[in-house]
LUMRO-379200 format. One record per residue: x, y, z of N, C-alpha, C in turn; residue number from 1; residue in one letter. Coordinates in nm, 4 decimals, decimal comma, padded with zeros to 6 digits, always signed. Layout:
+----------+----------+----------+----------+----------+----------+----------+----------+----------+-----+----+
!      nxx !      nyy !      nzz !     caxx !     cayy !     cazz !      cxx !      cyy !      czz !   i ! aa !
+----------+----------+----------+----------+----------+----------+----------+----------+----------+-----+----+
!        X !        Y !        Z !        X !        Y !        Z !        X !        Y !        Z ! NUM !  A !
...
+----------+----------+----------+----------+----------+----------+----------+----------+----------+-----+----+
***
This chain:
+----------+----------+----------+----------+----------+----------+----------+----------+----------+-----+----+
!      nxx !      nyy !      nzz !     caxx !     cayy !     cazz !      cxx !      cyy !      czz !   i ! aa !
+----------+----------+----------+----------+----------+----------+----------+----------+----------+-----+----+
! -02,2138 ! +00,5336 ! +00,2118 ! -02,1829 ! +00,4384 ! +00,3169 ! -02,1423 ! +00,3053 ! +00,2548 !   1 !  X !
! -02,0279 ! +00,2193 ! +00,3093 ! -01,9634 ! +00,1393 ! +00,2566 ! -02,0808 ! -00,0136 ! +00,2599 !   2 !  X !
! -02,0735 ! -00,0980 ! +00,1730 ! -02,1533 ! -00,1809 ! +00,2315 ! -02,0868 ! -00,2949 ! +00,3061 !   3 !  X !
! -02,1664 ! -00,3806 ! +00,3264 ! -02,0732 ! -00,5153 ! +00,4236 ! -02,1258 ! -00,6316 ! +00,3304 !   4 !  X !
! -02,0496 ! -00,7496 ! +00,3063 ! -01,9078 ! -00,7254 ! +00,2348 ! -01,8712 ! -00,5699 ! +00,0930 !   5 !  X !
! -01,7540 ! -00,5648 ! +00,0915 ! -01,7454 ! -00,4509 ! -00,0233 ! -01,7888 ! -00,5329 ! -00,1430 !   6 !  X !
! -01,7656 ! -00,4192 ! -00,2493 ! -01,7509 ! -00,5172 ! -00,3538 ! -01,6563 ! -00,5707 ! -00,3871 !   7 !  X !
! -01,6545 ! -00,6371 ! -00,5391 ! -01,5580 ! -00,7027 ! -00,5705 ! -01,4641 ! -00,6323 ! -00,6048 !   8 !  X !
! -01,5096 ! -00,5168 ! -00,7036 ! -01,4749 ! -00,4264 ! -00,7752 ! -01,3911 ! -00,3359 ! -00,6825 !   9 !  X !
! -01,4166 ! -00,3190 ! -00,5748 ! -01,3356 ! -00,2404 ! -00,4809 ! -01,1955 ! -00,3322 ! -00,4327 !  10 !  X !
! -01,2897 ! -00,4166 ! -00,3366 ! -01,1405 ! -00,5076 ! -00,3367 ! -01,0074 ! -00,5345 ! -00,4288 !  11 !  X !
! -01,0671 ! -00,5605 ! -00,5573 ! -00,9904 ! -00,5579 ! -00,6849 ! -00,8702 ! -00,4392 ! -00,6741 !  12 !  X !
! -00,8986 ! -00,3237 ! -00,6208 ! -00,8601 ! -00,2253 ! -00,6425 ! -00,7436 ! -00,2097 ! -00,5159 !  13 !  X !
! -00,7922 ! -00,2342 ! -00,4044 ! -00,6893 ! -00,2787 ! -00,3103 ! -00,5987 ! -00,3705 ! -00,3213 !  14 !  X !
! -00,6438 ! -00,4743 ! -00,4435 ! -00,4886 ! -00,5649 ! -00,4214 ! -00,4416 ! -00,4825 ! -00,5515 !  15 !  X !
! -00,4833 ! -00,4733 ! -00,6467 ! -00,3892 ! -00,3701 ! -00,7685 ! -00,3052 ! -00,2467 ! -00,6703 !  16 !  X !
! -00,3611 ! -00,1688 ! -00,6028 ! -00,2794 ! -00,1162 ! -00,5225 ! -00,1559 ! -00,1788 ! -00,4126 !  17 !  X !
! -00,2024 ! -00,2788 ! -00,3627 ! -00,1009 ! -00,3585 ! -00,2412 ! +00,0221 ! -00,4258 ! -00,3567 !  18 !  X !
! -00,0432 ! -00,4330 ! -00,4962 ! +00,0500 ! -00,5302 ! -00,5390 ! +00,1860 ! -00,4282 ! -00,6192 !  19 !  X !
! +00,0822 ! -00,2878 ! -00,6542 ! +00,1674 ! -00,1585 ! -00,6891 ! +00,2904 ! -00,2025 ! -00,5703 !  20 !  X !
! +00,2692 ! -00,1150 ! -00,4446 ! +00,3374 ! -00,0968 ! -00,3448 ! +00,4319 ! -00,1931 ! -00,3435 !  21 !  X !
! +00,4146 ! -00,3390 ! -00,3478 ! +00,5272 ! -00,4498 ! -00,3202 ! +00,6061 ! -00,4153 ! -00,4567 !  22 !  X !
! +00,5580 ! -00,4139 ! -00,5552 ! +00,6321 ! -00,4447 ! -00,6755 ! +00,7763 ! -00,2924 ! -00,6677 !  23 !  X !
! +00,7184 ! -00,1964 ! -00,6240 ! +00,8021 ! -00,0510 ! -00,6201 ! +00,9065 ! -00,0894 ! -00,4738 !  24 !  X !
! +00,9019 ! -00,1244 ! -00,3990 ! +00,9445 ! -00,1974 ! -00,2564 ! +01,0582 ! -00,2813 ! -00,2866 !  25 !  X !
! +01,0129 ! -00,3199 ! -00,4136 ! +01,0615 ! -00,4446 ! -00,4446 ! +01,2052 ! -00,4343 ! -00,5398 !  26 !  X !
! +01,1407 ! -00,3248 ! -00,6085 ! +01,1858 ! -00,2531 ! -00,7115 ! +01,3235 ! -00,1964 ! -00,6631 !  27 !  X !
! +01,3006 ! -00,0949 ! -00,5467 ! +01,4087 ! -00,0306 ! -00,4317 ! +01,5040 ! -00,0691 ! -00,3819 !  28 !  X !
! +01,4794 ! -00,2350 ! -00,3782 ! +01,5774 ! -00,3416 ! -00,3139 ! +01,5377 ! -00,3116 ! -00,1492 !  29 !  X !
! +01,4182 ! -00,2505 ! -00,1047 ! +01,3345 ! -00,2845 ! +00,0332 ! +01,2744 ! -00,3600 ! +00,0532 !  30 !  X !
! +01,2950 ! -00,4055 ! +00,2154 ! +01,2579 ! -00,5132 ! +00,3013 ! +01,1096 ! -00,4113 ! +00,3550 !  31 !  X !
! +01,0068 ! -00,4710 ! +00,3530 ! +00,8791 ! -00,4233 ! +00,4626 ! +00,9470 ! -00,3563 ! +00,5612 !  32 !  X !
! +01,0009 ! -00,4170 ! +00,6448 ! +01,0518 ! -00,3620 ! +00,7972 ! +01,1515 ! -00,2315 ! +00,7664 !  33 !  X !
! +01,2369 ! -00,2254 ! +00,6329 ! +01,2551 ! -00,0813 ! +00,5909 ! +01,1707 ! +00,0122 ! +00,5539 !  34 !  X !
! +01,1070 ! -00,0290 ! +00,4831 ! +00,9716 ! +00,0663 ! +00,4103 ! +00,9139 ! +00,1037 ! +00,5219 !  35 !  X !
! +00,8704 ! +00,0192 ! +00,6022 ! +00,8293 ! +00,0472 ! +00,7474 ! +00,8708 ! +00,1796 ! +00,8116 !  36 !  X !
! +00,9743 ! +00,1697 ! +00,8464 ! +01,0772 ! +00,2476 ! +00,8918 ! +01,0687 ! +00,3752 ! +00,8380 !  37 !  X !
! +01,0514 ! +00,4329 ! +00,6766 ! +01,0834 ! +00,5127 ! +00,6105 ! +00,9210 ! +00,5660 ! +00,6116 !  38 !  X !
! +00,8205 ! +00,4973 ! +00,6572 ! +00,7268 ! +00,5552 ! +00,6887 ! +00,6540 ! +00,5871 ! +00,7920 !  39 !  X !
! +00,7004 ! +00,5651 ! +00,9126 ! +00,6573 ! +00,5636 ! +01,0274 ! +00,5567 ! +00,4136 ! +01,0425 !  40 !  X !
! +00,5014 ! +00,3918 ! +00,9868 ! +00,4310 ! +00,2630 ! +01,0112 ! +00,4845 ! +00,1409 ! +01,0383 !  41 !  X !
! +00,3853 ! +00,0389 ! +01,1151 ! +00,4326 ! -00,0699 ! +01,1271 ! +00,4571 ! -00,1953 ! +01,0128 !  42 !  X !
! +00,5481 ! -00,2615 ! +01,0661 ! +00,5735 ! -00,3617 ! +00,9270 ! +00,4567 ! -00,4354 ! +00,8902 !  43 !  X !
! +00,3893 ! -00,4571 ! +01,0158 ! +00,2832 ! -00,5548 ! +01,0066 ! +00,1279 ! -00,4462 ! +00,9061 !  44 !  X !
! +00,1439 ! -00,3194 ! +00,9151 ! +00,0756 ! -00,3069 ! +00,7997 ! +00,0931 ! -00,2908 ! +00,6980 !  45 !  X !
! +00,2066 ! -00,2434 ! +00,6649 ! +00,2922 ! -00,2613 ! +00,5172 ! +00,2222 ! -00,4233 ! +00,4528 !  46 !  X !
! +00,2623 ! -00,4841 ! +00,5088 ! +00,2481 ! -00,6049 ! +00,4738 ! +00,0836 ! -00,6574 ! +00,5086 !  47 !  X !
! +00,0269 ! -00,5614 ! +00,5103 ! -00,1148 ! -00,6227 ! +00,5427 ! -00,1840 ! -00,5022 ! +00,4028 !  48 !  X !
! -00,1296 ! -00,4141 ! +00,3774 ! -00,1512 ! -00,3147 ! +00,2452 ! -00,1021 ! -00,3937 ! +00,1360 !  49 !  X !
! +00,0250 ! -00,4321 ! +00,1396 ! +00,0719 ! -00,5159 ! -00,0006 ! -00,0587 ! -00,6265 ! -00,0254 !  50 !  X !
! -00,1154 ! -00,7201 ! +00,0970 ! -00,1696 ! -00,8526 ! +00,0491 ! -00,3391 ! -00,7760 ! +00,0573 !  51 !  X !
! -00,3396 ! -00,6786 ! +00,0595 ! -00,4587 ! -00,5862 ! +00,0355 ! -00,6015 ! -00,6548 ! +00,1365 !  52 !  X !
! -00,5640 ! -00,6909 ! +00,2620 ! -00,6264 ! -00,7227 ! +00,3722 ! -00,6417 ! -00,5784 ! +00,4244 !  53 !  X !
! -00,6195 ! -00,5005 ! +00,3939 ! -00,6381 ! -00,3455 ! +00,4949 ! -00,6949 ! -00,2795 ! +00,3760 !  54 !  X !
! -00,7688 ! -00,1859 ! +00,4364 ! -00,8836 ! -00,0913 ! +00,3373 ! -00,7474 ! +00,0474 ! +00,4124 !  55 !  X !
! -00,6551 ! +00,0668 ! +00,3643 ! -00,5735 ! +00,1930 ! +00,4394 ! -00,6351 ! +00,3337 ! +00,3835 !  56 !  X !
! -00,5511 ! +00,3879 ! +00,4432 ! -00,5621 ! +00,5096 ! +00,4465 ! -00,5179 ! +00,6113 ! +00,3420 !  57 !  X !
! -00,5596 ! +00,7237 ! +00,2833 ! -00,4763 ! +00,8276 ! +00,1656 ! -00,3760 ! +00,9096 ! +00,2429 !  58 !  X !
! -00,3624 ! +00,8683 ! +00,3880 ! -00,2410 ! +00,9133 ! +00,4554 ! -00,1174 ! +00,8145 ! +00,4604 !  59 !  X !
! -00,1689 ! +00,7303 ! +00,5049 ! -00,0502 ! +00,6154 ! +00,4559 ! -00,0186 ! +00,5985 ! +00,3553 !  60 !  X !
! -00,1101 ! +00,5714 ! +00,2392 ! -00,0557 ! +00,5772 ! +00,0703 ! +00,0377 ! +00,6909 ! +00,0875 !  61 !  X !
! -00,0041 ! +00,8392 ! +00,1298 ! +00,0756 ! +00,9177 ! +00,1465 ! +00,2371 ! +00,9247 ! +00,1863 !  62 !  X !
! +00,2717 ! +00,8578 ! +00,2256 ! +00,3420 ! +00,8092 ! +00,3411 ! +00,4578 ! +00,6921 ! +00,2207 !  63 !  X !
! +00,3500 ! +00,6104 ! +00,1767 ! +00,4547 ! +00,4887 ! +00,1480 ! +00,4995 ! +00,5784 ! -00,0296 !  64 !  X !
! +00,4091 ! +00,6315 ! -00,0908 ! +00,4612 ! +00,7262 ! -00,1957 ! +00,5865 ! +00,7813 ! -00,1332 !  65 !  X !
! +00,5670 ! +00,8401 ! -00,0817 ! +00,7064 ! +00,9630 ! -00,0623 ! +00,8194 ! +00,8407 ! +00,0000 !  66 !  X !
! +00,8455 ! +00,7761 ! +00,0638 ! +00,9759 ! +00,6682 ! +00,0663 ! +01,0049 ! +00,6454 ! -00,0396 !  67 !  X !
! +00,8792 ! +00,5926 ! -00,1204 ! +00,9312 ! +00,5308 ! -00,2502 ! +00,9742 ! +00,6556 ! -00,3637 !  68 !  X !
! +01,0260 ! +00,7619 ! -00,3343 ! +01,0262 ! +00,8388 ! -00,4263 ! +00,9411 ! +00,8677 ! -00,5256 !  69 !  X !
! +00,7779 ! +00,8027 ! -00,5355 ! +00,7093 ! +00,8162 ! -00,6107 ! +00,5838 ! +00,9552 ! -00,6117 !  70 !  X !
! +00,5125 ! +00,9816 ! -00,6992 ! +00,3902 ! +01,0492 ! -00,6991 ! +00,2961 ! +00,9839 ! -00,6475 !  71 !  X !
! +00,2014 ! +00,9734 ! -00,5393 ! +00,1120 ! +00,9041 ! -00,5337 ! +00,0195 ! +00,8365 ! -00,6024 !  72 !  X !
! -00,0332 ! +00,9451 ! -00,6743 ! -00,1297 ! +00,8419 ! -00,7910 ! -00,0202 ! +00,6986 ! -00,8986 !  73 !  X !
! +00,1095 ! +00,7321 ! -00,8751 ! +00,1578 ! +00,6103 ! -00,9191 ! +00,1130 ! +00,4947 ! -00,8125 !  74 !  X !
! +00,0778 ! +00,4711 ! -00,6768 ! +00,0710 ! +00,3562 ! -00,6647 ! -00,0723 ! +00,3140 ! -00,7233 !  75 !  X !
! -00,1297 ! +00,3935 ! -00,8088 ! -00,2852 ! +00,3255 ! -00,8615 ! -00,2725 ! +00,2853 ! -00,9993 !  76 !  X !
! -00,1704 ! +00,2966 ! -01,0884 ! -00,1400 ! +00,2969 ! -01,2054 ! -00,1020 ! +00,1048 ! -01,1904 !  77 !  X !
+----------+----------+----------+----------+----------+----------+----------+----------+----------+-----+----+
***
């Protein structure tokens, strides 16, 4: 069970991930509101995953991997 607040150590890990995602986005020459698009999701969480304010989902990672032409475990690298 998660605690309240997380840790640090976790958080840490959500923006290394949010910052993966922008940098590959970025990389693509995509706008959020495309990436968006290419994943069914809204822009407003794209952009709430990049600044690692959202604890998301391994379905959405799911999701923003495959737009980006990537393997998933690349957005943890």
């Amino acid at each position: 069970m998660p605690t309240d607040p997380l840790p640090d150590w976790v958080l840490q890990q959500r923006r290394r991930v949010g910052d993966r995602v922008r940098d590959l986005r970025e990389q693509r020459g995509l706008s959020q509101e495309r990436l968006a698009e290419l994943t069914g999701l809204s822009r407003h969480t794209v952009y709430r995953i990049e600044l690692a304010q959202y604890g998301t989902s391994i379905d959405h990672l799911a999701l923003i991997a495959r737009a980006l032409r990537v393997e998933i475990g690349s957005l943890f690298s």
